[in-house]
C-alpha positions in Angstrom: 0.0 0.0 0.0 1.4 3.7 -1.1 1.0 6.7 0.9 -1.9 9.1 -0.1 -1.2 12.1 -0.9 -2.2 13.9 2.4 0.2 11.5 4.5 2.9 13.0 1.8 1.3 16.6 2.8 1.4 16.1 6.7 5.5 16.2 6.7 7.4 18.7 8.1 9.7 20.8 6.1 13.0 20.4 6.9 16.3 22.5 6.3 19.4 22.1 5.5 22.0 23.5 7.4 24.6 26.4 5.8 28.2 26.4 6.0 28.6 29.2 8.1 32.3 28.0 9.3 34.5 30.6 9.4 31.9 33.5 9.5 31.3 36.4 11.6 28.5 34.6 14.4 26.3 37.7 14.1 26.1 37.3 10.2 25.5 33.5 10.6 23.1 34.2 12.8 20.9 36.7 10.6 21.4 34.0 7.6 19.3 31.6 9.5 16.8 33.9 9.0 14.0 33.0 12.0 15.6 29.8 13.0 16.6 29.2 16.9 19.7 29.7 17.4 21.7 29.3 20.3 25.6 30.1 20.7 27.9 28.1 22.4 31.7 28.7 23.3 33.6 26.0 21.8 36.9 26.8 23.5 35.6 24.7 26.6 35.7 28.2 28.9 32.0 28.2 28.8 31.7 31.9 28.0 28.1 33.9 27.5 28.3 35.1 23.9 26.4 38.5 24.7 28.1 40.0 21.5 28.0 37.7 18.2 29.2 40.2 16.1 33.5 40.0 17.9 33.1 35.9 17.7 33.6 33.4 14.6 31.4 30.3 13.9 34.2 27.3 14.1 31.6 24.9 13.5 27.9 23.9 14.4 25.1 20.9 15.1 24.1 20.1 13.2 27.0 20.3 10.5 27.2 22.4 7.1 24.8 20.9 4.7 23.1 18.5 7.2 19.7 18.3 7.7 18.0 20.5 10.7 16.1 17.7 12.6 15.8 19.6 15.9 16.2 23.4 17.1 17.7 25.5 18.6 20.4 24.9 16.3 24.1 25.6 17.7 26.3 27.6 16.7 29.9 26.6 17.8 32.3 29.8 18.3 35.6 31.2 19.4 36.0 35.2 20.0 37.4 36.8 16.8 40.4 37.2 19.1 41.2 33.6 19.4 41.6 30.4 17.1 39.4 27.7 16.5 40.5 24.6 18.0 41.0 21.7 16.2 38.5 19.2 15.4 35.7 21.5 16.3 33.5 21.3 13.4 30.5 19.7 15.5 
């Protein structure tokens, strides 16, 4: 038995996620145009990011070009001031 069409109509749309890496967090931020965001400090110093525009997107969950299954998505950053570190794509 196929699906009818209104079982095919009753899906949610889903997203892809950008590749934001290397961006300003404030920019990636506005380029997920309505979509819950949250920002997390990925240098393991657990710092509130009350600024996005002087921090850099190092990586986020889900990752570039994966699909948005669950919200808010996170945004994984560093200050502008300091590196990524390694491995922290998400």
């Amino acid at each position: 038995m196929s699906a009818s069409p209104s079982d095919t109509a009753a899906r949610p749309v889903t997203a892809v996620m950008p590749d934001v890496t290397g961006g300003n967090a404030l920019r990636a931020q506005e380029q997920m145009d309505g979509t819950q965001v949250r920002f997390e400090d990925v240098t393991g110093k657990d710092r509130e990011v009350v600024d996005p525009q002087a921090w850099r997107v190092c990586g986020s969950r889900p990752g570039a070009n994966q699909q948005i299954t669950s919200y808010p998505v996170v945004l994984l950053v560093a200050p502008d001031t300091e590196s990524c570190p390694d491995g922290a794509s998400g």
